[in-house]
C-alpha positions in Angstrom: 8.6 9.3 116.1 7.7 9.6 119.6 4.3 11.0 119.6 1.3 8.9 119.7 -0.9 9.4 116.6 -4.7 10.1 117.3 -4.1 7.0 120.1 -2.8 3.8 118.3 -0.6 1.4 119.3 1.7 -0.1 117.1 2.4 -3.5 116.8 6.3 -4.1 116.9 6.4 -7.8 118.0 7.7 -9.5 114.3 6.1 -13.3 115.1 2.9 -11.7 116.0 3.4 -9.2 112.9 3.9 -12.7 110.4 1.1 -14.6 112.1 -1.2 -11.7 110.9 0.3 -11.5 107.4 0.3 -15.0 106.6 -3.7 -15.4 107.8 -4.5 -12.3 105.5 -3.0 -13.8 102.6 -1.1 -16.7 103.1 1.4 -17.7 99.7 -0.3 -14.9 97.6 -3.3 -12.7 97.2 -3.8 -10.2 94.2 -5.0 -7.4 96.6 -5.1 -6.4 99.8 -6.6 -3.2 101.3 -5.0 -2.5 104.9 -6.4 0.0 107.4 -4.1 2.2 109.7 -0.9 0.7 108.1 1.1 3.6 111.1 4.7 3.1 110.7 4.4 0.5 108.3 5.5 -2.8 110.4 2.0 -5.0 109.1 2.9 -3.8 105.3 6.6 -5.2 105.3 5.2 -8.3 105.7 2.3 -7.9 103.6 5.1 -7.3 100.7 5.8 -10.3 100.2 2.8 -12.2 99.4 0.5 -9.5 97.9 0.4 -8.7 94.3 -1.4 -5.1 95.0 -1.3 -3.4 98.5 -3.7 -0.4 99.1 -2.5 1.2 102.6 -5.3 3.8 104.2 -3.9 6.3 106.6 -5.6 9.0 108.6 -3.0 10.3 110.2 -1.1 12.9 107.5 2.9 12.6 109.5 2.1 8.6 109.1 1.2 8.9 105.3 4.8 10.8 104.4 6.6 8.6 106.4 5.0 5.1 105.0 5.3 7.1 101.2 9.1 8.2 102.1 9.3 4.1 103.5 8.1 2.6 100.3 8.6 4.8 97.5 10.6 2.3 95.7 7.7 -0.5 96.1 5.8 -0.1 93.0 2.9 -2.4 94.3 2.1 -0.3 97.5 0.1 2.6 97.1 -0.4 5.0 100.3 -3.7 6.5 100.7 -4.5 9.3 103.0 -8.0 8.9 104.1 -10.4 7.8 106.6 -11.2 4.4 106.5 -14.5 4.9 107.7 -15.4 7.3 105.1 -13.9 5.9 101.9 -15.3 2.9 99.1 -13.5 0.3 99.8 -15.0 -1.7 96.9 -13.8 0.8 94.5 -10.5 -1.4 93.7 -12.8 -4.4 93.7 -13.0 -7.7 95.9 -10.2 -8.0 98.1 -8.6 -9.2 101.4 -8.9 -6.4 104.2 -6.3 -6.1 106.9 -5.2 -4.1 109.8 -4.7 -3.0 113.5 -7.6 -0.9 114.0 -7.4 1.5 116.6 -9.5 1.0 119.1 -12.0 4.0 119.1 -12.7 3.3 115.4 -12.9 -0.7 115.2 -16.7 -1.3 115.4 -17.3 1.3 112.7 -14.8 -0.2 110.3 -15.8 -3.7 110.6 -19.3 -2.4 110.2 -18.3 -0.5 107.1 -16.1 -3.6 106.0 -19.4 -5.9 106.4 -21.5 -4.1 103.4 -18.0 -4.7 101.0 -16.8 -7.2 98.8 -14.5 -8.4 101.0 -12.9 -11.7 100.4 -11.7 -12.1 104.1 -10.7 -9.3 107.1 -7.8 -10.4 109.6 -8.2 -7.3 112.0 -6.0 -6.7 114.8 -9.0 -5.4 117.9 -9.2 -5.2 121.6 -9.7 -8.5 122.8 -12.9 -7.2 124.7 -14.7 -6.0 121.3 -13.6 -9.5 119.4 -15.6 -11.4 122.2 -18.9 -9.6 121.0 -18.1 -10.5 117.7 -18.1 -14.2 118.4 -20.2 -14.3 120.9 -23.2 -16.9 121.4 -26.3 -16.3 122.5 -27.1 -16.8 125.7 -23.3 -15.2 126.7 -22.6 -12.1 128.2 -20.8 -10.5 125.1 -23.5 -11.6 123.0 -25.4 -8.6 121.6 -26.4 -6.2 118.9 -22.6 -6.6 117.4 -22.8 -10.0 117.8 -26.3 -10.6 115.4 -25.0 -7.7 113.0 -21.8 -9.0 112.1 -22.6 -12.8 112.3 -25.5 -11.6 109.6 -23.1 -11.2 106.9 -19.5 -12.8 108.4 -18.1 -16.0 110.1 -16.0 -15.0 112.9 -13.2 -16.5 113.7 -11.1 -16.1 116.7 -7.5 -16.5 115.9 -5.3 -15.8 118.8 -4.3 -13.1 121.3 -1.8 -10.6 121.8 -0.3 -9.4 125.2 0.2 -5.1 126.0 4.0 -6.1 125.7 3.6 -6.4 122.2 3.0 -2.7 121.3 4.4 0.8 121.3 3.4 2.0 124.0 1.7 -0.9 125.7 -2.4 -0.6 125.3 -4.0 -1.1 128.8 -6.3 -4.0 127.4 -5.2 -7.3 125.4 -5.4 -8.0 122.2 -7.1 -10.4 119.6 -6.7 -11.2 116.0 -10.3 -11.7 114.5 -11.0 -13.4 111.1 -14.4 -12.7 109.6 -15.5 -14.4 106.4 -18.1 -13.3 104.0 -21.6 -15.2 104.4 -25.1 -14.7 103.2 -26.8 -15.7 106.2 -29.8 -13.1 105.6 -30.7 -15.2 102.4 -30.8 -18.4 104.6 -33.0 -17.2 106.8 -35.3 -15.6 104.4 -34.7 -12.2 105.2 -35.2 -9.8 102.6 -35.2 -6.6 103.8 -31.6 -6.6 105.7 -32.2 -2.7 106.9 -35.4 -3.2 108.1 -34.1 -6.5 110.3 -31.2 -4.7 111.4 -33.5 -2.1 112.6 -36.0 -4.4 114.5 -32.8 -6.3 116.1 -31.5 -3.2 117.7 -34.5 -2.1 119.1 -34.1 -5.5 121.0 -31.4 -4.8 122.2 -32.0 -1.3 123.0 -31.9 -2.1 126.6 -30.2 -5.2 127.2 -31.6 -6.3 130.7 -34.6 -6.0 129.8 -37.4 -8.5 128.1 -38.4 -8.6 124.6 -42.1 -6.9 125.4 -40.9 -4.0 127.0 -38.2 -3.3 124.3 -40.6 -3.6 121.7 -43.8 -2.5 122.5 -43.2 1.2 121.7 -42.2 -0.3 118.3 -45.1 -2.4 117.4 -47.6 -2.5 120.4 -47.8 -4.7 123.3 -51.4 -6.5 122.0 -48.8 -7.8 119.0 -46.4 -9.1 121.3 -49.4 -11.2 123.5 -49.2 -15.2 123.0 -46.0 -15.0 121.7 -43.5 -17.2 123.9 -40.2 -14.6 122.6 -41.6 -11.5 124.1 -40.9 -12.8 128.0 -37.0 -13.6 126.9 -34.6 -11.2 126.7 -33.1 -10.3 123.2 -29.5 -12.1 124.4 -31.4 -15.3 124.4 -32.5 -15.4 120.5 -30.5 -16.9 117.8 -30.5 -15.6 114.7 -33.3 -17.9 113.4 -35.5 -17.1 116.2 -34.5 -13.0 115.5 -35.2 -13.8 111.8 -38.6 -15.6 112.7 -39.8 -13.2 115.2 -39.5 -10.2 113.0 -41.6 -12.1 110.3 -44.4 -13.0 112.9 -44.5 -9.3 113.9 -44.3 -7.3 110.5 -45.6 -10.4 108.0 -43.2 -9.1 105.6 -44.0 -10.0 102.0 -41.4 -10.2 98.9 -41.7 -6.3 98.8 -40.8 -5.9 102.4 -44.7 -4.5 102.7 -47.3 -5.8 105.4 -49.3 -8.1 104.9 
């Protein structure tokens, strides 16, 4: 094929291509769901140590040539969808795999964070895996960085040069790991949407400080005496996101005012 569907890049490098496989499932794993399977390259490796392999497409050429590719593999069932727009906890709990393509990798982790995943090994640019990771106080760290680290563990993996693909992407590479957590019920936060909320508005604009990004939100007079509202939101931990949002909304157990 020598078009370019709706601009991924395959991965064609075989080492890299078992390095991913074998951190998604390792020996065996009854089910994994990958995303943007393209010509099919992760899902020959995936094979052989899933029981069950649920491949999403978009892209309708990709979908007949990875059903025309696999037909005789009774455990691989080709899906033509959009990741982003399709229950992935309909088949139930499972490992989630893939090389996302790169305009559509935030909003499938995000939509791969409110599953029941077991783990995600995702193939991303190596720019958007930094946010992920990142610690406060760092330049990557940000609204990506609080959202995801709310419900996952990341873990960095290892990178993959242009030279790996077809064609060659113009960024690097990372391969991300994220395992489920409940960090929301460790820091006492009940209402998740409302926190999520209140933590972008922080961040709404990044270089500036805590008072100014919130004071449309809940009034400067709130923000007075407290010692947050001069920092900027990359500054906060979780903890101190988690405890500032309480101090300011007094949220009790039925996510009223108090």
């Amino acid at each position: 094929m020598s078009r370019q569907p709706l601009g991924q890049h395959f991965l064609v490098k075989g080492s890299a291509l078992e390095r991913i496989a074998r951190a998604a499932c390792g020996e065996s794993e009854p089910l994994v769901i990958e995303i943007g399977p393209g010509r099919g390259a992760l899902t020959e490796r995936l094979v052989a140590c899933a029981k069950r392999i649920i491949a999403i497409e978009i892209d309708a050429e990709l979908v007949e040539r990875l059903r025309e590719k696999f037909h005789s593999v009774t455990h691989v069932t080709i899906l033509h969808a959009d990741a982003r727009e399709t229950d992935l906890n309909q088949w139930g709990p499972a490992v989630i795999a893939g090389n996302l393509p790169y305009y559509a990798a935030t909003p499938i982790i995000e939509k791969t964070l409110g599953t029941r995943f077991l783990q995600a090994v995702f193939l991303i640019q190596k720019e958007v895996a930094a946010r992920l990771a990142a610690a406060p106080g760092s330049r990557d760290y940000g609204y990506l960085s609080v959202r995801t680290q709310l419900f996952a563990d990341v873990e960095r993996l290892f990178d993959i040069p242009p030279s790996a693909f077809r064609p060659p992407p113009k960024v690097d590479s990372t391969v991300v790991r994220l395992r489920p957590c409940d960090r929301a019920s460790e820091l006492g936060i009940t209402d998740v949407a409302g926190f999520l909320a209140f933590t972008s508005q922080c961040f709404r604009q990044k270089r500036k400080t805590l008072r100014n990004n919130l004071a449309g939100l809940c009034g400067k007079s709130a923000l007075d005496g407290l010692p947050e509202a001069g920092k900027r939101a990359e500054e906060l931990t979780l903890l101190q996101f988690a405890d500032l949002y309480r101090v300011l909304y007094h949220r009790g157990p039925g996510g009223q005012n108090t």
